[in-house]
C-alpha positions, 0 to 999 in steps of 0.5 A, a space after each residue: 548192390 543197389 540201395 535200399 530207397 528207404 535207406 536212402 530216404 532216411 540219409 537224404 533227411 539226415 543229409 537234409 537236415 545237417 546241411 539246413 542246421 550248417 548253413 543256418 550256423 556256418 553262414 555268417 562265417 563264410 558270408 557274413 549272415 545267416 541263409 534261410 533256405 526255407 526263406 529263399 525257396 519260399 520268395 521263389 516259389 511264392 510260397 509261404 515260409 513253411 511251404 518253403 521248409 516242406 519243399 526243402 525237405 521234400 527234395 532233400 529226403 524224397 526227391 534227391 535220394 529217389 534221383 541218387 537210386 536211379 543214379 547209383 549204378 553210374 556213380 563210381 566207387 564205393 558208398 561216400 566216393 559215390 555220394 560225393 560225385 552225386 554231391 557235386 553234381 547237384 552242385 554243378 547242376 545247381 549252379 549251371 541250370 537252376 540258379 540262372 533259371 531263377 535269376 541269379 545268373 550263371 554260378 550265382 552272378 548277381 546273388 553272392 558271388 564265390 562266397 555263395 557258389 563256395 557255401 552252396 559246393 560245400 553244402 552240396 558235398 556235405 549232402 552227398 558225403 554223409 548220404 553216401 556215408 549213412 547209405 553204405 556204412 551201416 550196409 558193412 556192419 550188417 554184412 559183417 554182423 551176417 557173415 559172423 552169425 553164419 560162420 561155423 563155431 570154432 572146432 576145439 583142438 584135442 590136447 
């Protein structure tokens, strides 16, 4: 069954967010300083900071989850397997097309190195993990609620 976009939408912003909030406070363990993506895409785009955060959030909750709909039916598995294979994808796409688009060299070459390419796989797996989660986790519980409700009473045994 093919997700609700709206659903979708609304784990994209959730995906969104953590990984901003991971990245702002798991950075300077893994490259020693904090990234600001809103900063980054704001220099590339030639922007200011706040269109930075717009366009960040703008991919992360409209953009991303429209492309994981139109993808979802050639994604295998079940909801997290298929949200973790989106994840990687955007990794992979990220850092075999966008990042040399943008100068940064063929998986990030001449910004960061493998401490970069390792902080993006991780932020793009968490994205697409929890997108997978909130997008296919909740659809059970409905699923289980509607099956309960539609069930029949239990028949009462003659002593």
């Amino acid at each position: 069954m093919k997700p609700h976009l709206r659903r979708v939408c609304f784990a994209g912003f959730v995906s969104t967010t953590l990984i901003t909030l991971m990245v702002f406070f798991l950075s300077p363990y893994l490259t020693g300083g904090p990234y600001d993506l809103a900063a980054w895409l704001s220099e590339r785009l030639g922007a200011s900071w706040i269109g930075g955060v717009a366009t960040h959030l703008l991919v992360g909750t409209l953009i991303l989850p429209a492309f994981y709909v139109l993808c979802f039916r050639w994604l295998p598995g079940g909801f997290v397997l298929r949200g973790t294979t989106f994840g990687l994808a955007l990794w992979g796409l990220s850092q075999l097309l966008l990042r040399p688009q943008l100068g940064e060299g063929f998986l990030g070459s001449r910004s960061g190195g493998p401490r970069s390419v390792a902080e993006s796989l991780v932020g793009h797996l968490v994205y697409g993990i929890v997108l997978g989660f909130l997008v296919g986790g909740r659809r059970k519980t409905e699923e289980h609620a509607e099956d309960q409700h539609h069930s029949r009473p239990p028949v009462p045994r003659a002593a």
